[in-house]
C-alpha positions in Angstrom: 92.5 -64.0 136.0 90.6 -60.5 136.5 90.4 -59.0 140.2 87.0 -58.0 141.2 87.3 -54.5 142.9 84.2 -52.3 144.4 83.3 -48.8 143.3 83.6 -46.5 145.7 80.1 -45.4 146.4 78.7 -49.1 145.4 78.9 -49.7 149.0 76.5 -47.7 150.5 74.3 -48.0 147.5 73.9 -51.6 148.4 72.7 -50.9 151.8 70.5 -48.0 150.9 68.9 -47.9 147.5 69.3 -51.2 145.2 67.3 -54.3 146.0 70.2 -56.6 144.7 67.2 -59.4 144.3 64.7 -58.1 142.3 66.6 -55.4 140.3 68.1 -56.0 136.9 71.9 -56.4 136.5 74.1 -55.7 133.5 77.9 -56.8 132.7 79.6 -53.8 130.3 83.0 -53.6 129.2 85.0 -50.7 129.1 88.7 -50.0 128.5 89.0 -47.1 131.3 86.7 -46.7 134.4 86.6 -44.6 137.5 86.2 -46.0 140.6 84.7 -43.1 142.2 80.9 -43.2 139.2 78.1 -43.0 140.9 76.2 -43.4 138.0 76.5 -45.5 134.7 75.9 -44.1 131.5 75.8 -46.3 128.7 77.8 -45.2 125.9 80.2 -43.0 128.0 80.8 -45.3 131.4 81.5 -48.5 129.0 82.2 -49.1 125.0 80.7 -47.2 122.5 78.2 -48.9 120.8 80.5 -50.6 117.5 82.0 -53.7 116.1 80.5 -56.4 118.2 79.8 -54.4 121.1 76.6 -53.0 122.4 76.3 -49.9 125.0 74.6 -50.7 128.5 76.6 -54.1 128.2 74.5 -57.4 128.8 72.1 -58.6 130.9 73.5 -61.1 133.6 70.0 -62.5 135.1 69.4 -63.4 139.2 70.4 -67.0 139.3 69.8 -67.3 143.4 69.7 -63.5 146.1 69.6 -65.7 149.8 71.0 -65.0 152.9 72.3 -67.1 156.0 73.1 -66.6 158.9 74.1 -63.1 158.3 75.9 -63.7 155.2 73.7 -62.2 151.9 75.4 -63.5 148.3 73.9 -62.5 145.1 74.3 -65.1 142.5 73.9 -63.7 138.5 74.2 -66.1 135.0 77.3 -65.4 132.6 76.2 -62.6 130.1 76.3 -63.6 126.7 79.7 -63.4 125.3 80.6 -60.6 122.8 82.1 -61.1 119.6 84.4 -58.6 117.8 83.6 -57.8 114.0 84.7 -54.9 111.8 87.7 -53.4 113.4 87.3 -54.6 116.8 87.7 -53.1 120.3 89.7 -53.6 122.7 88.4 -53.9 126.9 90.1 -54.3 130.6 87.4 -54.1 132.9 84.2 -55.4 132.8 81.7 -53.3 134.8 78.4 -55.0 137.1 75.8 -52.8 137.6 72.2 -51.9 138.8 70.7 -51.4 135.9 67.7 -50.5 138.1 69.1 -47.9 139.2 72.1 -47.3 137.0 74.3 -48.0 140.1 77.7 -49.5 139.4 78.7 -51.7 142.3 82.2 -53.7 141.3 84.5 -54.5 137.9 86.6 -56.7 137.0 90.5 -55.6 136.4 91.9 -57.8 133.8 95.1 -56.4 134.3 95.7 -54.7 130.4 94.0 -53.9 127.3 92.7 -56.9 125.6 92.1 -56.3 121.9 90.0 -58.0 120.0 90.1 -58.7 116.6 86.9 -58.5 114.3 88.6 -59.9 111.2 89.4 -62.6 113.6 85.4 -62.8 115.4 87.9 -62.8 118.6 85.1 -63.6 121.7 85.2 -62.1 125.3 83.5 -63.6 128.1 83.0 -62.6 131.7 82.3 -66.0 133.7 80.7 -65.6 136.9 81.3 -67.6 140.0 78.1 -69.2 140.4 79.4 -70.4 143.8 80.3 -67.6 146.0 78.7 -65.1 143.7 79.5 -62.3 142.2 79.4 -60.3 145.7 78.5 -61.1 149.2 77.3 -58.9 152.1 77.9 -59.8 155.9 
């Protein structure tokens, strides 16, 4: 199971710049990141674009954005899963971001390099908890 982990300066970005309800959110996979980006650039942050995988990632739409009684969760749909062709890649963290604002906020560790196999059409999915969300704010 991956780890969900905040970037650094996602934090305060939260509180002072994105509007987690109305922006647009992305999902992008990458096989390095660094916790301390303050900005996401597509291409260079994530994957190349190549075998099965698009730069910038996929959109993960606003399901529900509510808050009660102090507690503000942001609910987003399941991007669309990616499926590996030609000679593959290979990912370990799957990146959310403000695509707004090209703000990354959190990614998921997955703990080592998964690699993909496009002679295979091997498929990776991030699943979203569409319960607790994918972050919440108190």
């Amino acid at each position: 199971m991956a780890t969900y982990n905040k970037y650094q300066k996602g934090v305060a970005a939260l509180v002072s710049g994105i509007n987690s309800g109305t922006d647009n959110w992305k999902i992008a996979l990458a096989s390095t990141i660094n916790p301390a980006d303050t900005t996401f650039v597509a291409g260079t942050t994530d994957l190349p674009t190549a075998n099965g995988y698009t730069a910038g990632g996929n959109p993960a739409s606003i399901i529900s954005s509510s808050q009660t009684g102090g507690l503000y969760k942001l609910v987003l749909s399941s991007p669309v899963a990616w499926t590996a062709n030609g000679s593959g890649f290979s990912v370990q963290y799957a990146i959310l971001y403000d695509a707004t604002t090209q703000t990354p906020v959190g990614y998921w560790d997955y703990g080592s390099l998964v690699n993909l196999s496009g002679a295979n059409g091997d498929t990776f999915t991030v699943n979203l908890d569409n319960a607790n969300g994918v972050f919440q704010v108190s």
